[in-house]
C-alpha positions as CSV (number, residue, x, y, z in Angstrom):
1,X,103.3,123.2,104.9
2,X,103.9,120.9,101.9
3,X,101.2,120.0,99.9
4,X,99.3,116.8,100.1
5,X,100.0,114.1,97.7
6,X,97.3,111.6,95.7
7,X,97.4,108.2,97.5
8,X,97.8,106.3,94.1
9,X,97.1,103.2,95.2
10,X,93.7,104.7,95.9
11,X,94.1,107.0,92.1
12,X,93.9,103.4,90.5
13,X,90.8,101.9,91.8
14,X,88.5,105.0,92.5
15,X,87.2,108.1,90.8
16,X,85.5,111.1,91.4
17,X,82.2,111.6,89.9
18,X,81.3,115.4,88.2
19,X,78.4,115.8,91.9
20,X,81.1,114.1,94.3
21,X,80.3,110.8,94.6
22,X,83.2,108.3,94.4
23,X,82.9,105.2,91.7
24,X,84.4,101.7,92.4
25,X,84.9,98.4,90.3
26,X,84.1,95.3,91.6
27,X,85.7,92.8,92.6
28,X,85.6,88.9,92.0
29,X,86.0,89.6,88.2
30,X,89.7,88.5,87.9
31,X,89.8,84.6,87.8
32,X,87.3,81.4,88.8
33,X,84.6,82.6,85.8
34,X,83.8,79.7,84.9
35,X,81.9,78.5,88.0
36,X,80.1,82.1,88.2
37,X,77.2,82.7,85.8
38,X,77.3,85.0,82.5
39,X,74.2,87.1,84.3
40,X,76.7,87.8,87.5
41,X,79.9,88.6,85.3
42,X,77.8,91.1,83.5
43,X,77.2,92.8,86.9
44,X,80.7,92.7,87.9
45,X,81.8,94.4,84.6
46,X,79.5,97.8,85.9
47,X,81.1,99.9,88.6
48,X,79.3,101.1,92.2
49,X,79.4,103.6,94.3
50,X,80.8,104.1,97.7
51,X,77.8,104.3,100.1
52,X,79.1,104.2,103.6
53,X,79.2,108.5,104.4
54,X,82.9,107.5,106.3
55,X,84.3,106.1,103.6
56,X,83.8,108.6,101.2
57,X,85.1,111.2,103.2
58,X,88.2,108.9,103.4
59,X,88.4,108.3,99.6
60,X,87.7,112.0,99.2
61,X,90.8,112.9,101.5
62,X,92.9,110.2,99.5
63,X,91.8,111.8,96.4
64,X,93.0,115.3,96.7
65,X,96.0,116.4,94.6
């Protein structure tokens, strides 16, 4: 069986945490800033977390090198 490859579409925009979880970036930070407040850009520069238990296990397969 050949081995499985990284998704790097997925590579780009996720990471693996040290306990597992897997860290996003939010969107709605690329253009139209000046209609959205300095307090909501602020929160858009901070990443999240993946919370739905599907699509971590999804992220997690895409993740595997």
């Amino acid at each position: 069986m050949p081995k499985m490859k990284t998704h790097k579409g997925a590579a780009k925009r996720f990471k693996l945490t040290a306990s597992g979880k897997v860290k996003r970036f939010k969107a709605y930070k690329s253009h139209i800033l000046t209609k959205k407040s300095p307090k909501r850009k602020r929160n858009l520069r901070r990443p999240g977390l993946i919370a739905t238990k599907g699509d971590i296990k999804r992220m997690k397969r895409l993740l595997q090198s």
